[in-house]
C-alpha positions, 0 to 999 in steps of 0.5 A, spaced: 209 386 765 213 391 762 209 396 763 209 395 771 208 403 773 213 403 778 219 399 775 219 400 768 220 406 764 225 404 759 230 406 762 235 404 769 232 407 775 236 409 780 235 408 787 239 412 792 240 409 799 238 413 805 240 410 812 237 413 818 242 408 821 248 409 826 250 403 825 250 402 818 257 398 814 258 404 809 255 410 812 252 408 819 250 415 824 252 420 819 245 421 817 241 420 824 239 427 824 232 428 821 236 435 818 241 431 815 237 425 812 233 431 809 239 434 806 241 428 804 235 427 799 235 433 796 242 432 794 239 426 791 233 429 788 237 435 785 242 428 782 235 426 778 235 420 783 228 415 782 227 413 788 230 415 795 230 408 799 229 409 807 232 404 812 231 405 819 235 398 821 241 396 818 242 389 816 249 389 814 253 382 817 252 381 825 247 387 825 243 388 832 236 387 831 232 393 833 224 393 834 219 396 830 217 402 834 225 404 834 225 403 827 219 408 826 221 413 830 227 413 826 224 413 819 217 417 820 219 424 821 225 422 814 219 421 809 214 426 812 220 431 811 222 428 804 214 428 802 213 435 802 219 437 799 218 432 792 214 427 788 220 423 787 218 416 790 220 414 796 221 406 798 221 403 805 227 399 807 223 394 812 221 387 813 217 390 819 210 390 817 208 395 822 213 400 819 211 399 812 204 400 813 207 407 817 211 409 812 206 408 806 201 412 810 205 418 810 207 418 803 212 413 801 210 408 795 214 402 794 216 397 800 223 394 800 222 387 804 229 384 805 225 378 807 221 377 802 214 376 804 217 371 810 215 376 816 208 375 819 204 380 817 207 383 811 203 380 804 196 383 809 200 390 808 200 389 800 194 386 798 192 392 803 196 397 800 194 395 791 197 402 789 205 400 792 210 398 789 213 391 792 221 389 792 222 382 794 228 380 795 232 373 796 236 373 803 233 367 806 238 361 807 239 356 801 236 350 801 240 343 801 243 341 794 241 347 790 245 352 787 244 358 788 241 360 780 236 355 783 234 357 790 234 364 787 229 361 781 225 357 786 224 363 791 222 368 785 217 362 782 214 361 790 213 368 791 210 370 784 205 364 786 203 366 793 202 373 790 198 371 785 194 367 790 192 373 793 190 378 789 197 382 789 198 384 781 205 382 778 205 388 774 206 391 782 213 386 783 220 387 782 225 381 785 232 383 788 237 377 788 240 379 795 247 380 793 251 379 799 246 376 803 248 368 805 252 368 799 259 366 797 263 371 794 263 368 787 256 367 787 255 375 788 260 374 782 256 370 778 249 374 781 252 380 777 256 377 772 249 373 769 243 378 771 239 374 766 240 367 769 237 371 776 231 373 772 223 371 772 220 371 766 218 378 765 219 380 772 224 387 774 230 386 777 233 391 782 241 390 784 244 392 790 251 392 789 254 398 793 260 399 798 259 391 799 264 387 801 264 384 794 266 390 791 271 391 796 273 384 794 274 386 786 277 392 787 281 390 794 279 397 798 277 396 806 273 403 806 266 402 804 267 410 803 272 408 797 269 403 793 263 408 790 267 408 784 267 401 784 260 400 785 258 404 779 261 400 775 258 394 777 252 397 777 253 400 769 255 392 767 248 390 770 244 395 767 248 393 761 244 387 761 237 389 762 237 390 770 231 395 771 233 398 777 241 399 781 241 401 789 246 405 790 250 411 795 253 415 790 247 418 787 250 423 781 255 418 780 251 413 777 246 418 773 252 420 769 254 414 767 248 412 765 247 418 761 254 417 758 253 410 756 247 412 753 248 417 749 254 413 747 252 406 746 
């Protein structure tokens, strides 16, 4: 497992987020213009970033549902701009398999679904698409009576199996927890706190902490704008203890604490 080519270089990839939203919670309009999310991601790139994560649809709390033909002409001109300027991996934010096999066409190599499978159409799009990478992530609603370490871990082992069933490689699969997705704030806690409780055998994990709520909690600031600080902090902690890949806004803040601690640690 650990020779997973998109995940693993022994080393913490730094995902860096880029909305093409107008509505997104921490950044919602600043990047609608195909120029502007152009200029953002070579700002990332010259940071180093892994990969640059493109979301057409916000998902923050109480978000407005948008179809998947808006989501596409927000997002396709983004990547196929990006695409001629670098080689870094592109990863596309959607649970719309029709967007996904969109953004795969014209360059971007791992699909990030919040829903995890869940929506109709998306595992055809994998098995037909054996080359990217799949980011599944825990969001749905919990079941009755488990806690959330075990509805996690009984999400994880569901879609592992279901993958394997249909010829999807393991070697092609990174889990994401869902921090802030229908969890309460001491579960997002725990969730970053014990990042070891929330791993599947040897499958990666990537944590998406950045300017959410749970971060406003800890360090008592209501302008996502203000809590970068805060969320590389939160995502060294985790990528202290192993979590493969880390989400995050604030692209060339991460990259120099990961290189400090490394060289000190």
């Amino acid at each position: 497992m650990k020779t997973n080519p998109f995940f693993s270089e022994n080393k913490t990839l730094v995902m860096g987020v880029l909305n093409v939203t107008p509505d997104s919670f921490s950044d919602g309009g600043h990047y609608v213009q195909v120029e502007e999310a152009v200029k953002r991601a070579q700002e990332m790139i010259a940071a180093d970033v892994d990969i640059i994560d493109i979301g057409g649809q916000s998902t923050r709390p109480g978000y407005h549902e948008i179809s998947a033909v808006e989501e596409l002409q927000r997002i396709l001109p983004v990547i196929k701009e990006i695409r001629q300027l670098t080689t870094t991996r592109i990863s596309i934010d959607t649970y719309y398999p029709e967007v996904a096999e969109a953004a795969l066409h014209e360059g971007a190599t791992i699909i990030n679904d919040i829903k995890g499978l869940d929506q109709s159409g998306m595992l055809e799009i994998a098995q037909k698409y054996p080359e990217s990478g799949l980011i599944l992530m825990h969001s749905r609603p919990r079941k009755p009576k488990l806690s959330v370490k075990e509805d996690v871990q009984q999400f994880y082992q569901e879609k592992a199996v279901l993958c394997e069933s249909k010829g999807i490689e393991a070697s092609r699969i990174c889990f994401d927890p869902g921090i802030g997705f229908g969890k309460s704030l001491e579960e997002n806690i725990h969730i970053l706190q014990q990042p070891q409780e929330f791993r599947y055998q040897e499958y990666p994990l990537l944590y998406g902490v950045s300017r959410k709520r749970t971060i406003a909690a800890l360090i008592d600031e209501t302008d996502p704008l203000k809590r970068d600080f805060g969320s590389v902090a939160a995502s060294l902690f985790v990528a202290q203890q192993g979590v493969e890949i880390v989400r995050v806004h604030e692209v060339k803040g991460m990259k120099d604490a990961l290189a400090v601690w490394e060289q000190l640690k």
